[in-house]
N, C-alpha and C positions, 0 to 999 in steps of 0.2 A: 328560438335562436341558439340556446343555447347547446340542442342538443344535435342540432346539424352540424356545430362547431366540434364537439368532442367526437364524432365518429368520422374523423382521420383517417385510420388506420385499421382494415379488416385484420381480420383473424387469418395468420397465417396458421399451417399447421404441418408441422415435422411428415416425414415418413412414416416414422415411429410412434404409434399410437401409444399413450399408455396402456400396460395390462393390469393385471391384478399385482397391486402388491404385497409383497409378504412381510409377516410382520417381522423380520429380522432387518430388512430393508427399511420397513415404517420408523423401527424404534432408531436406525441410526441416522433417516433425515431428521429426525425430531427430537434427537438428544445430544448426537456429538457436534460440536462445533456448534452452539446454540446458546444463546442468552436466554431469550423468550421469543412467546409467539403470541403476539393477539390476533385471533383467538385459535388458541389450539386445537381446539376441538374441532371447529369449524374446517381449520386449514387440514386434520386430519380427514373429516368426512368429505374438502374435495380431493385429497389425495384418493381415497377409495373409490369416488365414485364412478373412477375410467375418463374423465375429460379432460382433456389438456388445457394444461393453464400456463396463464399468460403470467412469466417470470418477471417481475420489473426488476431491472438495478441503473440509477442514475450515474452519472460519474459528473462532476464540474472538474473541468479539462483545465483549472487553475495552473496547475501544474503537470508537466509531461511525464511522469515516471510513475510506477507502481512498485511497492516494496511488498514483503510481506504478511503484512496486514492487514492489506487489501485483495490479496489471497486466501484470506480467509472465505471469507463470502464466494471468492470465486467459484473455490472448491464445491462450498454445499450450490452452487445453480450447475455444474458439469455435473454433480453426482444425479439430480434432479433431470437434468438431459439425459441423461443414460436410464430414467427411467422413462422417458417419451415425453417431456413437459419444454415449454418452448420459452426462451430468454428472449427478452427485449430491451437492449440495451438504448437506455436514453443518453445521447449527447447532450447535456446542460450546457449548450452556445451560446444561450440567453445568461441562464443562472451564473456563470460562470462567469462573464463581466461583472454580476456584484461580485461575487465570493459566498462560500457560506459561512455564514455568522455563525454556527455552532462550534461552540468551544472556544470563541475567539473573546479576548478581550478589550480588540479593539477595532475600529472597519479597518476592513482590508481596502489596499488601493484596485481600483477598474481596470480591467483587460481591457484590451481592443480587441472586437471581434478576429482581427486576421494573429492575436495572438492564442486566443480561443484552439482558431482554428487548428493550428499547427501544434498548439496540446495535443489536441485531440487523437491527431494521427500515430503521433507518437504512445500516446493510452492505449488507443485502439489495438496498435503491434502488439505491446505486453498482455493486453489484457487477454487476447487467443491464444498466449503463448499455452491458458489455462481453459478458458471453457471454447466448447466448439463452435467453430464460426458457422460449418453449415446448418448448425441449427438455433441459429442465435437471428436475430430479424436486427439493424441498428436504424436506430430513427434519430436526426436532428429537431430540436425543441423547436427551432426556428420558422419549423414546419407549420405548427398551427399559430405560433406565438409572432411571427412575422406577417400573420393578418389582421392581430388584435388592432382594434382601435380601440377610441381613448374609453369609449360607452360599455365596451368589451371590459376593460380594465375597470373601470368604476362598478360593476357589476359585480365583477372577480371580488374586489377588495371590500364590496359592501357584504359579503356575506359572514364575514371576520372582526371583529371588533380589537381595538390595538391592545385590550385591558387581556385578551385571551392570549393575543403575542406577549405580552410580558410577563406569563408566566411561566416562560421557558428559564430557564436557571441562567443561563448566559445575557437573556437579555434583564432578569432581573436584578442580575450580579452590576449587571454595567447601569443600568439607570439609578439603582439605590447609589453607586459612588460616582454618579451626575456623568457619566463618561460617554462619550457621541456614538448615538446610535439613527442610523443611516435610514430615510425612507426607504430608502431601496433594498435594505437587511429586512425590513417586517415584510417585504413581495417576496424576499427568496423565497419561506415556505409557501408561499400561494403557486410561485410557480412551479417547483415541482409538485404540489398536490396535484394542479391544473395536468398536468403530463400525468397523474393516473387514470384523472378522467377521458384525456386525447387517447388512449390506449387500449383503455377498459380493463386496467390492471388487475387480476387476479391476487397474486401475489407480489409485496416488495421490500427488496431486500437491501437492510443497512446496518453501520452498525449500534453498538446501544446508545451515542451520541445522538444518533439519527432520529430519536423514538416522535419527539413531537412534532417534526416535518412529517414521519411516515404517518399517524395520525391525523393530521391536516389533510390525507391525501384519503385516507378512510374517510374521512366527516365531510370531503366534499364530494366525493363520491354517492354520497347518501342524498344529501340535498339535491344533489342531478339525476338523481332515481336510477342509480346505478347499485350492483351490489358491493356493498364495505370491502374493499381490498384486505387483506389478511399482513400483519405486517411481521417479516421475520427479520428478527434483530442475531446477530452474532455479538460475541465476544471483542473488546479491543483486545490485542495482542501486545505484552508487554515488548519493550524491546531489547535488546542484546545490555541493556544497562541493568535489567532486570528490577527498575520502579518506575519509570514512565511510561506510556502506551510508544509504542513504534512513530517514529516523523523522523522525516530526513532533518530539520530544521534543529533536532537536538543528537544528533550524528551518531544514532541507534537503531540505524534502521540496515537492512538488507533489502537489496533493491535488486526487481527480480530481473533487471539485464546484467548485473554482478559478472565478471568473471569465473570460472569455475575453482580457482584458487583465492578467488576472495570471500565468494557466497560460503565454500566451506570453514575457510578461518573464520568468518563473521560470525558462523552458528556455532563455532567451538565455543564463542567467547558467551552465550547466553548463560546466564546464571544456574547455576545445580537448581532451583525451587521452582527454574520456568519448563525445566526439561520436559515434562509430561505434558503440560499445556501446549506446547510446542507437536509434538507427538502428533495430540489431540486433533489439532487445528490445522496440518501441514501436512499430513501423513496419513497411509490406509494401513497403519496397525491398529491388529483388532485389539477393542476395547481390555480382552482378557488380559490379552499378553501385555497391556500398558499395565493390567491391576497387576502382575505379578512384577513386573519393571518396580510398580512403585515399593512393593513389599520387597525386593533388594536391595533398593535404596534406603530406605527406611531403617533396616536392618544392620546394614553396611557392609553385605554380603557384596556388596556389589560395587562399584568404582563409578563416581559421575561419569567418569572421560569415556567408557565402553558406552554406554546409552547416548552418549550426545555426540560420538564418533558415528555411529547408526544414523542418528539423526540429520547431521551435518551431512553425511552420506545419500540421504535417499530424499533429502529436497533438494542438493544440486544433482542429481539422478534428473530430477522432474523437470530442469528446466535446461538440463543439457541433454547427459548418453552416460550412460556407462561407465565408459572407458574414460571421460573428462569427469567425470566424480573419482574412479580409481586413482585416477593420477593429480586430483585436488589433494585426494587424504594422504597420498606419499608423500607429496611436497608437504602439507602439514608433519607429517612424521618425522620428513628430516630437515624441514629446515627451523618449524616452531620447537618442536619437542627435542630433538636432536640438535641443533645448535646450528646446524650448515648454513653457508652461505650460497643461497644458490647459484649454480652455472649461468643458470639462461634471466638473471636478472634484467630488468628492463633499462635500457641504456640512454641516457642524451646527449649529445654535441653540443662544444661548445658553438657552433656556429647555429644550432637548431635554438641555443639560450640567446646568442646575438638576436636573431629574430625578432626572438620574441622580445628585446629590449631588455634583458634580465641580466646581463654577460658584462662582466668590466676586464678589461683585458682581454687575459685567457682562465678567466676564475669567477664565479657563482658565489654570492650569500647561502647560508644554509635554508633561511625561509625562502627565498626567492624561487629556489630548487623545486623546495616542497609542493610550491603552487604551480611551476611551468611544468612540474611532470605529476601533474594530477595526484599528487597523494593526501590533498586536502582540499577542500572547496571557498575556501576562505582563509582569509588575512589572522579571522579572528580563532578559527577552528585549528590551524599553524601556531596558534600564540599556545590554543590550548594543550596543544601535544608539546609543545616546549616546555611549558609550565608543567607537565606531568611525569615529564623526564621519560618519554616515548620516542625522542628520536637520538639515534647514534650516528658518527661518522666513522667509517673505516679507510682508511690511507691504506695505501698498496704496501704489505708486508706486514702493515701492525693489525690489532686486536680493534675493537667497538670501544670506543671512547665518545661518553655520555655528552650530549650538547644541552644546557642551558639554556633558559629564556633568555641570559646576558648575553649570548654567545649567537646570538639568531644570526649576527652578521657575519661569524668562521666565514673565510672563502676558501670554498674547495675549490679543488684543479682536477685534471683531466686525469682519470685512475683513481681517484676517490669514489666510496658508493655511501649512497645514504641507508638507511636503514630506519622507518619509522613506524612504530607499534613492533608488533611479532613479526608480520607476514611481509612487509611490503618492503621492496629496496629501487633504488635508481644508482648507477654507474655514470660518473660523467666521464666524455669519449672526447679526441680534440679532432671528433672529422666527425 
């Protein structure tokens, strides 16, 4: 049964054959941007051997956006495409209604499939914005998993025993302090193991949070008499706070549909200690030239702001042009570094604030501002920049005069601009 089940999905296979590769090629799939690889050696000898191999990367569509951290991994499966090897990106439509319990401390609340789905699409855009779609194959989970019955699943789950789930560090964290952990959290790993066996995964790829899902997907692979998928872990990527790993949810993150004047101010702000790591992970500067980066800095031959102007430079390059990174790092020059006030600041109405319900009169709260013109994503993340003393008002003719968390209610009028953080301003207009 069950092996009619797992052969879904034929081998497709690129144009591009793999050829031989060289080892200056070999050493930079298998060192930069890399945690670990079980098993190295293995996943090295089917690198050499000439046959294309089937790339796994899951996504659960919990959420529609991709930052980058999630660029990470991207990069090393485009760089693996460019050597002939085929990506198979799994839609988790199933997985994705639980959530994954990795790293979490507590169950997540359930999608609805038709909320699923409309992640998804939105994933999907960002996610080619990096690797190539015509040589990417995308499969929905729902494909084999919307045939399981109940015999299918009792089968699935008898081959797992629950004493092996909790010894993942998240679910042992949450049971020693008695805290709800979800029958349907100990199936997330089964079902994406299950999607290596639907695919007959070669390789897959996540990152080091990911280690005992991608394991699970090796060790059922074995039991189904398939060969053990190779599992390639990356790096998390800190984020612009420079001590937590990157998530939108602790507003650190650089998000890869970013403006090209926000993506650059974002990466200005990453810490001097993440500079290289950043490089490393985001970037096609070669390894030397980072060792000699780092021995300027080091030394103090060298100025953080020159290497991380580079940097901020050539990942909004990757996800715009050119000419929209040229003209991010001016506006950073003159209006972070330089003090200006920009010309083409972004403007609202007060009748565009009436709309939206936010408008008393002909005058705006200072928070209220903050939220109807998108310069924060919350009530709570509004409190935070007030409480940090990151936002200003400027009145037609005067100077930046600091706003307060007492002060969240200032009503500005029409000719006032906001100013919050470094980079960002709003003009209110009375049409």
């Amino acid at each position: 049964m069950w092996k009619t089940v797992a052969r879904f999905w034929p081998r497709v296979f690129s144009m591009t054959s793999p050829g031989k590769i060289s080892p200056e090629e070999l050493e930079s799939v298998v060192s930069r941007g890399v945690s670990e690889i079980i098993s190295k050696q293995e996943f090295i000898r089917l690198l050499q051997s000439g046959r294309q191999l089937r790339l796994k990367m899951g996504f659960d569509p919990s959420r529609p956006d991709i930052h980058l951290g999630h660029v990470v991994g991207l990069r090393k499966l485009r760089q693996l495409q460019e050597l002939g090897h085929q990506v198979v990106l799994i839609v988790g439509d199933w997985a994705a209604q639980i959530g994954d319990p990795s790293g979490q401390s507590a169950t997540r609340t359930m999608l609805s499939h038709e909320q699923v789905l409309e992640n998804a699409q939105s994933y999907l855009r960002q996610f080619f914005k990096v690797v190539d779609q015509a040589r990417a194959q995308v499969i929905y989970q729902s494909e084999w998993f919307g045939k399981f019955d109940l015999a299918k699943v009792i089968e699935l789950t008898g081959r797992f025993t629950v004493a092996q789930f909790l010894q993942r560090a998240d679910f042992a964290q949450r049971f020693a302090e008695q805290k709800p952990i979800a029958i349907t959290e100990l199936l997330y790993p089964l079902l994406q193991a299950y999607d290596s066996v639907a695919i007959e995964s070669d390789v897959e790829f996540g990152g080091t949070d990911q280690m005992f899902n991608l394991l699970v997907g090796r060790e059922l692979q074995g039991m189904m008499g398939q060969a053990p998928q190779q599992c390639f872990m990356m790096p998390i990527l800190v984020g612009t706070d420079g001590v937590q790993k990157m998530s939108k949810s602790l507003d650190n993150y650089v998000a890869v549909d970013e403006s090209p004047v926000d993506m650059y101010g974002k990466l200005m702000s990453v810490s001097d200690d993440q500079i290289l790591s950043y490089f490393e992970y985001l970037t096609d500067v070669p390894m030397v030239e980072l060792g000699e980066i780092a021995k300027d800095l080091a030394s103090g031959v060298l100025n953080p702001i020159e290497p991380k102007k580079r940097l901020s430079w050539d990942v909004t390059r990757q996800f715009h042009d050119v000419h929209a990174a040229d003209m991010a790092q001016a506006h950073f020059e003159r209006v972070v570094q330089g003090g200006d006030v920009p010309t083409d600041a972004p403007e609202i109405s007060v009748s565009e604030l009436k709309a939206k319900g936010v408008a008393v009169g002909n005058s705006v709260r200072v928070d209220d501002l903050i939220l109807a013109a998108g310069l924060a994503p919350s009530k709570a993340q509004v409190k935070r920049l007030l409480a940090q003393g990151a936002v200003e008002r400027m009145s037609q003719g005067g100077g930046p005069v600091p706003i307060t968390g007492s002060e969240a209610g200032y009503m500005l009028k029409p000719g006032d601009m906001l100013k919050v953080g470094k980079r960002r301003f709003v003009r209110v207009t009375d049409s």
